[in-house]
Residue frames relative to the residue before (quaternion, step in Angstrom):
aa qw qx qy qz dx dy dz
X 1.0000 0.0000 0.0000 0.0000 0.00 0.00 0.00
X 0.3342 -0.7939 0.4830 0.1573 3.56 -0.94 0.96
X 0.8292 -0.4336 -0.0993 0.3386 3.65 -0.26 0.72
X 0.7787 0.5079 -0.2016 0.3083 3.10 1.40 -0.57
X 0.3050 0.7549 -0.1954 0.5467 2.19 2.35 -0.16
X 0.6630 0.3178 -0.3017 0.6070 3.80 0.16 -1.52
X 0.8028 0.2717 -0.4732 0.2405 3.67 -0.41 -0.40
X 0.5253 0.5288 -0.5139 0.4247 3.86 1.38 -0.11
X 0.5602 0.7074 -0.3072 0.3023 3.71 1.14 -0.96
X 0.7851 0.2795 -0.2415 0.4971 3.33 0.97 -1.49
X 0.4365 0.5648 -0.5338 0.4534 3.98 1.28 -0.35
X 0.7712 0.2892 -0.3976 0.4044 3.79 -0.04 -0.45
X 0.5053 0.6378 -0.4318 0.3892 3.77 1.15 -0.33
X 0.4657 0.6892 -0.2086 0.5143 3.33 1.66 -1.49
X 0.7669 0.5698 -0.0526 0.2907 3.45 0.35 -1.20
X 0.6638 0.4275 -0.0854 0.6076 2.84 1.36 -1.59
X 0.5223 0.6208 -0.3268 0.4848 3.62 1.05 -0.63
X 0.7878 0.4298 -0.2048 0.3907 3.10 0.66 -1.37
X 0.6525 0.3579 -0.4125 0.5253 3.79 1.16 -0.94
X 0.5325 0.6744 -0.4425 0.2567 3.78 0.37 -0.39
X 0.6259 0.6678 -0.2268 0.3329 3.19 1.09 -1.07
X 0.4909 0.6887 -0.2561 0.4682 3.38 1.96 -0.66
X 0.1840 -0.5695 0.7149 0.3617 3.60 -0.48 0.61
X 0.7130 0.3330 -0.5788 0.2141 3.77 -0.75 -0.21
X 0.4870 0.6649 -0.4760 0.3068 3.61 0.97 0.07
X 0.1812 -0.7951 0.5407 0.2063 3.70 -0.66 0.47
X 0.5967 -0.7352 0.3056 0.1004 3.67 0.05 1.20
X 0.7202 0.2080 -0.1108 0.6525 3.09 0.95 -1.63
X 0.6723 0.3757 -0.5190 0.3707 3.86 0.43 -0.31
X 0.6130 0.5022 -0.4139 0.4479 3.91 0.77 -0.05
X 0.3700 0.3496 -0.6266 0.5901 3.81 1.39 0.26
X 0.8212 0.3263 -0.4521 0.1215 3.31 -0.76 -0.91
X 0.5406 0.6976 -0.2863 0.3729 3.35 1.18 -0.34
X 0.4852 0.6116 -0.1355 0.6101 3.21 1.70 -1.55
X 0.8401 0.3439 -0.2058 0.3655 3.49 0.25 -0.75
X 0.4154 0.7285 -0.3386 0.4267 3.34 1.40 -0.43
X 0.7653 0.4261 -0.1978 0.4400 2.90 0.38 -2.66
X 0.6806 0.5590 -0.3128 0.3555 3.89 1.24 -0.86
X 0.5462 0.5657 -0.2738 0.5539 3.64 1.49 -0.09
X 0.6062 0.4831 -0.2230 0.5910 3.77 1.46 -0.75
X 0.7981 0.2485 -0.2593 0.4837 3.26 0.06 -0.41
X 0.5212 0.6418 -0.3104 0.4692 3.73 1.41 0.33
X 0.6961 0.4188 -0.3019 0.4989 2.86 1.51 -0.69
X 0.7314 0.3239 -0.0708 0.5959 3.20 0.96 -1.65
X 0.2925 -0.7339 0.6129 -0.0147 3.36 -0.91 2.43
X 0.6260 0.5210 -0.4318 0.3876 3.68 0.93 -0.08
X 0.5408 0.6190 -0.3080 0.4791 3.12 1.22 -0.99
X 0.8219 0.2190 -0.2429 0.4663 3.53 0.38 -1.02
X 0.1712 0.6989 -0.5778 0.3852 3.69 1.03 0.70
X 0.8756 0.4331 0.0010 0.2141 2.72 -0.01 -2.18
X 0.5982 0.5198 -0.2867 0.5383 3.13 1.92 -0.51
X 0.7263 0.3208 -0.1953 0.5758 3.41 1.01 -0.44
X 0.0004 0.8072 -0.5445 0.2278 3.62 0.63 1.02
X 0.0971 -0.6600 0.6884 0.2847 3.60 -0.65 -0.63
X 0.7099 0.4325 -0.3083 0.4625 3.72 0.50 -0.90
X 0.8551 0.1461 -0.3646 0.3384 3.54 0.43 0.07
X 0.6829 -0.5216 0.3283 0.3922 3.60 -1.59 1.22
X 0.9222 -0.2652 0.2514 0.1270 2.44 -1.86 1.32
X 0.8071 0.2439 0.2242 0.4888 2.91 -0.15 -2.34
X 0.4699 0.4958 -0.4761 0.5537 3.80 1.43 0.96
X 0.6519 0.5357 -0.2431 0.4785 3.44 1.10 -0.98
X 0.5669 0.6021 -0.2596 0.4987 3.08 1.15 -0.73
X 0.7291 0.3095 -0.2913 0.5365 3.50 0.34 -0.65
X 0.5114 0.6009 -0.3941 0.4714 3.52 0.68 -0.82
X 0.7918 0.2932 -0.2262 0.4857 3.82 0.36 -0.87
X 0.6873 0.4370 -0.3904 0.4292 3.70 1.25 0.20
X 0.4301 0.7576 -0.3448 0.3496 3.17 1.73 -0.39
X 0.6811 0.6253 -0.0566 0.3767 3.13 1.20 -2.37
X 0.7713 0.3376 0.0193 0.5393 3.48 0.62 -2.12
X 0.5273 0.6608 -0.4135 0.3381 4.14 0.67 0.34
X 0.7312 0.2501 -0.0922 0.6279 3.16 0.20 0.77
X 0.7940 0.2679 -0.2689 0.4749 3.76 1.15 0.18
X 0.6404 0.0100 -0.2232 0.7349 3.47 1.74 0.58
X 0.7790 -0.3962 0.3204 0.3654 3.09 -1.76 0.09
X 0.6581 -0.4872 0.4462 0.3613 3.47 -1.28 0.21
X 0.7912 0.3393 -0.3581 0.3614 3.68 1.01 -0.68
X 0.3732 0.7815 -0.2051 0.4560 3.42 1.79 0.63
X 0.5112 0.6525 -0.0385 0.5581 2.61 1.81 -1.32
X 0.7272 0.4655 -0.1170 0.4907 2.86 0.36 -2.21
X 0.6627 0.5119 -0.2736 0.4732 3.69 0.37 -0.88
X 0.8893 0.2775 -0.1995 0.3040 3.45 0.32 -0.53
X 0.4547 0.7567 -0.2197 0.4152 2.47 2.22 -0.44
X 0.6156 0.5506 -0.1833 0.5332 3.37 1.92 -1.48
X 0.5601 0.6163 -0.2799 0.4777 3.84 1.18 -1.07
X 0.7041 0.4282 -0.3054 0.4772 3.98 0.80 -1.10
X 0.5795 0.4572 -0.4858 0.4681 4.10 1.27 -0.57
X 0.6589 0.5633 -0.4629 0.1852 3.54 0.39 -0.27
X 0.6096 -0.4123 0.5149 0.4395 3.56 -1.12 -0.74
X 0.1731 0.7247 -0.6669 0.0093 3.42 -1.35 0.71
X 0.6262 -0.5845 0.4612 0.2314 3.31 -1.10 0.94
X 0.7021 -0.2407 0.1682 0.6487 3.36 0.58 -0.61
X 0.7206 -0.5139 0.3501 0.3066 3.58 -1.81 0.84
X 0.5775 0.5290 -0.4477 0.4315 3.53 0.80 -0.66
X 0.7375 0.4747 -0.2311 0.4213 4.03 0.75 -0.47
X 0.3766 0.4645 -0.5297 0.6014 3.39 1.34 0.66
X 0.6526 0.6382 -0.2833 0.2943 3.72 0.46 -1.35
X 0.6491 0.6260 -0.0241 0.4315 3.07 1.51 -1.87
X 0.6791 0.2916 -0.1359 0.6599 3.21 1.06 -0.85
X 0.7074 0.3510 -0.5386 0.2937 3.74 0.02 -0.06
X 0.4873 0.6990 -0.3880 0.3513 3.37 1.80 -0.47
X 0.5851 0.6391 -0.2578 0.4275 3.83 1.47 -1.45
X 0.6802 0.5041 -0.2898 0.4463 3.21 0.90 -1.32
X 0.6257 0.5874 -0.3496 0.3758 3.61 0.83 -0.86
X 0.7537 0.2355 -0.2637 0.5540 3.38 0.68 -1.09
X 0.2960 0.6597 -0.5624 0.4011 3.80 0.87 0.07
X 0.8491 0.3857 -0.1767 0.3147 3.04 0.35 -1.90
X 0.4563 0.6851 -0.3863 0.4163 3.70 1.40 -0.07
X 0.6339 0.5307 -0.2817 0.4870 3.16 0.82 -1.86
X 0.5128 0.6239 -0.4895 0.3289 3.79 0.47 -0.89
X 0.8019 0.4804 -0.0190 0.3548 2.86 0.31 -2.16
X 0.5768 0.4952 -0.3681 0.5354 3.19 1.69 -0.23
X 0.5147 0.7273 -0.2244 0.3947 3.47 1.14 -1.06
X 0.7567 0.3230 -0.1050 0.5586 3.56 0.99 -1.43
X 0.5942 0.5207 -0.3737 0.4859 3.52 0.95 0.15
X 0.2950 -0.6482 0.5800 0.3955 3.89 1.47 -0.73
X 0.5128 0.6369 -0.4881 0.3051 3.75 0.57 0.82
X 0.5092 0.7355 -0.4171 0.1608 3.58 1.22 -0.40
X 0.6146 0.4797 -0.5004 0.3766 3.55 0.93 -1.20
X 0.6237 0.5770 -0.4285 0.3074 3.93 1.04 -1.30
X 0.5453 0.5667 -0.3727 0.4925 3.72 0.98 -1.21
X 0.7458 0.3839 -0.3577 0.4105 3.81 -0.03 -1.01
X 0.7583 0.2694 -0.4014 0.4374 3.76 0.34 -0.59
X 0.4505 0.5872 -0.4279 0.5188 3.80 0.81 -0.33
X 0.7394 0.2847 -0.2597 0.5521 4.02 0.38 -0.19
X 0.6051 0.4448 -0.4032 0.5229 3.75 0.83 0.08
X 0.6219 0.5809 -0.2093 0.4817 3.67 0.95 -1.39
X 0.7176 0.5106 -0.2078 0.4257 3.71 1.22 -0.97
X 0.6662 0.5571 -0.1876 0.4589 2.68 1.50 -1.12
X 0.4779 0.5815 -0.2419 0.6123 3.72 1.60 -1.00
X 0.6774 0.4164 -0.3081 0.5224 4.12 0.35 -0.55
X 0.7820 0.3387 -0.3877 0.3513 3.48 0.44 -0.84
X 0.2917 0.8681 -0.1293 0.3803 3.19 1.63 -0.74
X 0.7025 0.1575 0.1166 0.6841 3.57 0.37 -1.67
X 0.7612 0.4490 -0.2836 0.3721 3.86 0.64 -0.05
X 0.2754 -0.8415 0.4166 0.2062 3.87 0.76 0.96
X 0.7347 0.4502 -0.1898 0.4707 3.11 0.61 -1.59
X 0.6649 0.5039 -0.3800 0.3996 3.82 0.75 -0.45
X 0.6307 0.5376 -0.3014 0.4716 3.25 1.15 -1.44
X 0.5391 0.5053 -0.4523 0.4995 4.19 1.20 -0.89
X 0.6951 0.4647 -0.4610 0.2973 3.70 0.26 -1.48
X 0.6168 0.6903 -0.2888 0.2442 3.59 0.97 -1.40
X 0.6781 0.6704 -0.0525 0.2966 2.83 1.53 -1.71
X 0.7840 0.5180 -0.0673 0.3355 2.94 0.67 -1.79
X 0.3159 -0.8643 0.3528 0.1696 2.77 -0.68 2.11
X 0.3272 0.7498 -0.4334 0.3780 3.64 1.39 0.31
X 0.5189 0.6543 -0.2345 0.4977 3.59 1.25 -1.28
X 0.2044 -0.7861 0.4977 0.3043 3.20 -1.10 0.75
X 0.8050 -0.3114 0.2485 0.4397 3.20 -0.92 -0.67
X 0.6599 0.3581 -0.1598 0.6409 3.08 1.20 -1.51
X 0.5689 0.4334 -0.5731 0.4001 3.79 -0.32 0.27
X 0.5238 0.6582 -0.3953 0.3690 3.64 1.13 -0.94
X 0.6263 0.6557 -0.1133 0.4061 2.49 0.64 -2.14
X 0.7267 0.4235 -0.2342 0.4876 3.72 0.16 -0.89
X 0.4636 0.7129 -0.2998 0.4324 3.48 1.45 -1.34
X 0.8493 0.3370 -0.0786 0.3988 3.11 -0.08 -1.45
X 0.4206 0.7516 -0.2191 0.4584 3.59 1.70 -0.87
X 0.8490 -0.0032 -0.1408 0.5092 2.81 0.18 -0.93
X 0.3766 0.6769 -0.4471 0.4472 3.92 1.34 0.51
X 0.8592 0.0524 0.0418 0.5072 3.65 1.33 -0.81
X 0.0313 0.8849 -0.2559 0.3880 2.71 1.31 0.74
X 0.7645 -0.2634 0.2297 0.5416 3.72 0.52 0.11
X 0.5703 0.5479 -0.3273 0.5172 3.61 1.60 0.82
X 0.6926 0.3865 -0.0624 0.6059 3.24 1.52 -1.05
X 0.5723 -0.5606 0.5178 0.3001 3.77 -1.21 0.12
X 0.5077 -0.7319 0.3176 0.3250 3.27 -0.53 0.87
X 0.6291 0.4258 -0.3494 0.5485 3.41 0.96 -0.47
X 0.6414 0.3810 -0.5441 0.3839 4.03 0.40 0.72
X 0.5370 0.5778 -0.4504 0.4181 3.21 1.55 -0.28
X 0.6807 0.5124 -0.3238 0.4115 3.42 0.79 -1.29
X 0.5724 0.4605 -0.3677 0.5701 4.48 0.99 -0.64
X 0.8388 0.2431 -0.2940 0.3884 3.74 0.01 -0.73
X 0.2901 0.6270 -0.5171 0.5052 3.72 1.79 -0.02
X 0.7003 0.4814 -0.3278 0.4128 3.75 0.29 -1.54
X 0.6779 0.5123 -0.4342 0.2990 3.03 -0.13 -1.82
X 0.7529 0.6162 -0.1619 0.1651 3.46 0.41 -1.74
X 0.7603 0.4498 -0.1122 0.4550 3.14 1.68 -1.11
X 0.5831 0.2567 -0.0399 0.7697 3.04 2.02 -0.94
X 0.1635 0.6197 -0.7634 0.0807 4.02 -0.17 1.21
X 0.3543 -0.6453 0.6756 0.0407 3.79 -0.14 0.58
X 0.8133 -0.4121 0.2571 0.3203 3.44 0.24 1.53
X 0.5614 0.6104 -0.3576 0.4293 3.49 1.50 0.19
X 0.7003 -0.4208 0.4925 0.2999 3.43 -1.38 0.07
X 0.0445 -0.7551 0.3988 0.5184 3.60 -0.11 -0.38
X 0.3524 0.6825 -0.5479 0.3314 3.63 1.50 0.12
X 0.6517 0.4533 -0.3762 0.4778 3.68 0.86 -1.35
X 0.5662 0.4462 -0.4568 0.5212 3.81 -0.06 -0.86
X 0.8186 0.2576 -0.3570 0.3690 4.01 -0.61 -0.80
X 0.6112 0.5632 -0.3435 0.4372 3.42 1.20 -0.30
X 0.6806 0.5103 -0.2180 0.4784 3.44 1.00 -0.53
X 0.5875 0.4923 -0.3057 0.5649 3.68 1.72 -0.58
X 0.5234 0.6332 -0.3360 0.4607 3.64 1.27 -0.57
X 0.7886 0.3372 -0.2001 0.4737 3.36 1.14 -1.22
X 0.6769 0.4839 -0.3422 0.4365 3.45 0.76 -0.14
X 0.5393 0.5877 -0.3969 0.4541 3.64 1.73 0.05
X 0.7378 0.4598 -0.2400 0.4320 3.12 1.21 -0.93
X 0.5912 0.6162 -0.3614 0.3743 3.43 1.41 -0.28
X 0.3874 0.7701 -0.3087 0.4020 3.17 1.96 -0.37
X 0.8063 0.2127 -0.1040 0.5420 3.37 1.00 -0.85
X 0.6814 -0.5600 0.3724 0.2887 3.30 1.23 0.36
X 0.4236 0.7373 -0.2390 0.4689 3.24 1.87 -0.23
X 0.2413 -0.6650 0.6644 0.2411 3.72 -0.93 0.46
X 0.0805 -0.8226 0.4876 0.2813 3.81 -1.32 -0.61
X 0.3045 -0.7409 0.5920 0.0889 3.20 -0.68 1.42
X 0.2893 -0.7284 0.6118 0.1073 3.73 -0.87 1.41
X 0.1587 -0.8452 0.5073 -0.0566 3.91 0.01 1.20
X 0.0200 0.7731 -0.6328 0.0380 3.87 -0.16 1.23
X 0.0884 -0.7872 0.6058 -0.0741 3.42 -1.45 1.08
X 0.2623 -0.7255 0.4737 0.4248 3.21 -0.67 0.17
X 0.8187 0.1601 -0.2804 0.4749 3.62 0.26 0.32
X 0.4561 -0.5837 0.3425 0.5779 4.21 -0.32 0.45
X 0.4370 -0.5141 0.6634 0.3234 3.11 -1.80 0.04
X 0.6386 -0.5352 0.5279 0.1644 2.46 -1.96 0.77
X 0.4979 -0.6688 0.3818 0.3988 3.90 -0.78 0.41
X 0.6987 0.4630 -0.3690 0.4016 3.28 0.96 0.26
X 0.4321 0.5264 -0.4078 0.6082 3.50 1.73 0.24
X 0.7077 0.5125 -0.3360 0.3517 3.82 0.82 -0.89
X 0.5302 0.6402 -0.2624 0.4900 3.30 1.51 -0.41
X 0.5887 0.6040 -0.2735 0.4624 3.52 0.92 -1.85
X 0.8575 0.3157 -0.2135 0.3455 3.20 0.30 -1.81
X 0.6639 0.6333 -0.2343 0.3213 3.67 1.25 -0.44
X 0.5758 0.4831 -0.2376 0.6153 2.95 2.11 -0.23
X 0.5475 0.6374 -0.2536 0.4792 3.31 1.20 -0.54
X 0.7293 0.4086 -0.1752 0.5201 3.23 1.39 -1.00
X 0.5217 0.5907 -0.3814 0.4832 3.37 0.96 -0.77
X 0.7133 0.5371 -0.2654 0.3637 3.60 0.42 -1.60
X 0.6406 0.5905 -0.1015 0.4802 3.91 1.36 -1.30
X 0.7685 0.2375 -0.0476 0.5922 3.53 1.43 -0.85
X 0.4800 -0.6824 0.4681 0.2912 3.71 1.19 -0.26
X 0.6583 0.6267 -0.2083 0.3612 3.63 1.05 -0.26
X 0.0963 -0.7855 0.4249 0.4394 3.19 -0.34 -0.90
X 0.4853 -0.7888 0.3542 0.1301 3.42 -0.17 1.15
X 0.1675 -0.6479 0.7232 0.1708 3.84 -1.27 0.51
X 0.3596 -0.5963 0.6940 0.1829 2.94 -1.66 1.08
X 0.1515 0.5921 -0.7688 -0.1884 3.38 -1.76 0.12
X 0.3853 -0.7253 0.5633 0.0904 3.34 -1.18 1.80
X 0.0115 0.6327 -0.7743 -0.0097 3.62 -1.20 0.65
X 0.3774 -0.7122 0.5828 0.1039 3.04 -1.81 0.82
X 0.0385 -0.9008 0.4293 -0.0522 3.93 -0.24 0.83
X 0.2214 -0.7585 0.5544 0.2614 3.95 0.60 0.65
X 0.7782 0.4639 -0.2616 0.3329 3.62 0.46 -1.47
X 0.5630 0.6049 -0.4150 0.3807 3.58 1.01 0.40
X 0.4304 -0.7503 0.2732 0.4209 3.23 2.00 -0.15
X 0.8020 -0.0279 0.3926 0.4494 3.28 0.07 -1.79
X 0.6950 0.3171 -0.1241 0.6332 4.15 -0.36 0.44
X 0.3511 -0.6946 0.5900 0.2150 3.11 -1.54 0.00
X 0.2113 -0.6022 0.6913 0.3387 3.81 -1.53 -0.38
X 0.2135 -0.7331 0.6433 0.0573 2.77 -1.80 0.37
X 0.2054 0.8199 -0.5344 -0.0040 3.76 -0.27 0.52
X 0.1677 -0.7973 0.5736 -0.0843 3.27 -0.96 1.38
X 0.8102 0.0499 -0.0424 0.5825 3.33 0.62 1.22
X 0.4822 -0.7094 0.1157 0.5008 2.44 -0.39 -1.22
X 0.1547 0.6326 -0.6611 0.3727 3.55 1.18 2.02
X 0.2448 -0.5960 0.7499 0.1501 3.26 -1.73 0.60
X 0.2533 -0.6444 0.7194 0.0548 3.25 -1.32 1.00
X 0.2734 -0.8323 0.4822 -0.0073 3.57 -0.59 1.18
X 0.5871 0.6468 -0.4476 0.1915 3.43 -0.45 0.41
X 0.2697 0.6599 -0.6049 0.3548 3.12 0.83 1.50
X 0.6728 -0.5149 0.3912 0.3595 4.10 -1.66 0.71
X 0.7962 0.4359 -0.2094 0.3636 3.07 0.97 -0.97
X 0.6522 0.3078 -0.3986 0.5665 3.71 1.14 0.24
X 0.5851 0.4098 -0.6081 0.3463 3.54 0.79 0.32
X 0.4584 0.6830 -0.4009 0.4033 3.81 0.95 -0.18
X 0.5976 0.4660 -0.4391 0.4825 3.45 0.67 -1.46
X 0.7872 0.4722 -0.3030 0.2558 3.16 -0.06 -2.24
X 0.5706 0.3980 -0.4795 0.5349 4.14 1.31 -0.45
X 0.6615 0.4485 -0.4199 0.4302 3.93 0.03 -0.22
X 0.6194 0.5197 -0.4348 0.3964 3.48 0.96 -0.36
X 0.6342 0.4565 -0.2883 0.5534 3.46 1.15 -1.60
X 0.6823 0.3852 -0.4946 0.3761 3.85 0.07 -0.20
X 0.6118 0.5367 -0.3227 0.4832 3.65 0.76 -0.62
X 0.5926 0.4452 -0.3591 0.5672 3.90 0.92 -0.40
C-alpha cells in the first residue's frame, strides 16, 4: 500500500486494537464479520468505488456503509468500517486489503486472549511446510474446480482437533477466498502478522539435525541482539544441508550451512 493508504490502514489497526481490548468484544465473531464485509466489497467493484471516492464527504460514505451493513453484523463492525470508509485510500482494492488484515488481525486477537498465539504461529508455519513438500495437497487446496465445501471438509478433517481453532478458521479463509494469492504467500503473510502480534520478527532457521533448546535460545538472543527485536524461530529440519544452519529473516539469508559453503567453493573453483 502506498501512503495514504498505510496511514488509513494503521488508523483502523489503531482502532481495532482499541475496540478489542473490551472483554465485551467477541474477537473471532468480528473476524467473521470483518471478513464477510471483505468478501462484499470483493465482489461488488462499484460498491467499493464509491467507498473510496475522494470527491465524496467523509461522513456520506459513512452512512452509505451503515445504511448497507445494519442489521447484517454488529454495530461495532459497522462502527469499524464505517470509520475506515472516512479515510483516504489510494485506490479501492486497499479498503478491501485492509478489511481482509483486520479480519485475521482480529482472530490472532482472540487467539492472543486465549494464550494460544505462540501455538497459532507455529501451526501456520508447520502447515505451511506440509503444503509445501505435499503436491497433491497443495493441487487439492488449489483447484479452482473444487468447491468450497469439499475444501472446507479438506482441511476439517486435516486440522481438525490437531491444530488451534483459530489456524483452522485463517487457513479455512485463506483457502476459499486466496484473493489472487499463492497459498504459500497467504500462509506466509499470516505467519507475519502472528508474529507482529508480539512485536516479534521471524527468522525461518534450517538445520540439519533439530537444535537443542539451548542452541534455540543462543541463536534467538543472538538474533534479537543483530536485529533489535525479538525474534520467532520457525525450525525446519534438512539432512541435505549437511552441517550448520540457515537463517532467513525476510528477505536476508544468513548462511552458514556445509552445503552452500561447498557450492560457493565449487563456484569460485569453476570461475
Amino acid at each position: 500500500m502506498n501512503g495514504a493508504s498505510r496511514e488509513a490502514l494503521a488508523a483502523a489497526r489503531e482502532r481495532l486494537d482499541a475496540l478489542t481490548d473490551s472483554t465485551s468484544v467477541d474477537a473471532a465473531q468480528l473476524a467473521d464479520e470483518l471478513a464477510a464485509v471483505t468478501a462484499l466489497l470483493d465482489r461488488e467493484a462499484s460498491l467499493r468505488r464509491v467507498l473510496t471516492d475522494p470527491a465524496q464527504p467523509g461522513e456520506a460514505k459513512a452512512e452509505l456503509v451503515q445504511r448497507l451493513l445494519s442489521g447484517q453484523v454488529g454495530g461495532v463492525t459497522v462502527d469499524l468500517v464505517a470509520g475506515m470508509v472516512r479515510s483516504r485510500w489510494s485506490q479501492p482494492r486497499d479498503l478491501v486489503d485492509a478489511l481482509e488484515e483486520l479480519a485475521n488481525i482480529a482472530d490472532l486477537i482472540a487467539a492472543e486472549k486465549a494464550g494460544a498465539l505462540d501455538d497459532v504461529e507455529d501451526e501456520l508455519f508447520r502447515f505451511g511446510r506440509i503444503v509445501s513438500s505435499s503436491t497433491e495437497l497443495r493441487a487439492a487446496l488449489t483447484d479452482p474446480a473444487a468447491s468450497a465445501s469439499a475444501k472446507i471438509e479438506l482441511l476439517h478433517r486435516l486440522l481438525g482437533g490437531r491444530a488451534n481453532v483459530t489456524t483452522e478458521r485463517l487457513v479455512t479463509r485463506l483457502v476459499v477466498a486466496p484473493r489472487g494469492r499463492s497459498l504459500e504467500a497467504g500462509l506466509e503473510s499470516l505467519s507475519k502478522l502472528a508474529a507482529a502480534r508480539r512485536d516479534r520478527m521471524v527468522a525461518v532457521v534450517t538445520s540439519a539435525v533439530p537444535l537443542s533448546d539451548a542452541q534455540k535460545r543462543r541463536l534467538g538472543a543472538a538474533l534479537a541482539k543483530l536485529y533489535g527485536r525479538q525474534m520467532h524461530l520457525n525450525l525446519d529440519v534438512d539432512p541435505e544441508i549437511l552441517g550448520g544452519i540457515r537463517v532467513q529473516v525476510g528477505d536476508e539469508i544468513i548462511n552458514g550451512s556445509l552445503a552452500d559453503r561447498l557450492e560457493d567453493a565449487r563456484r569460485r573453483l569453476a570461475g
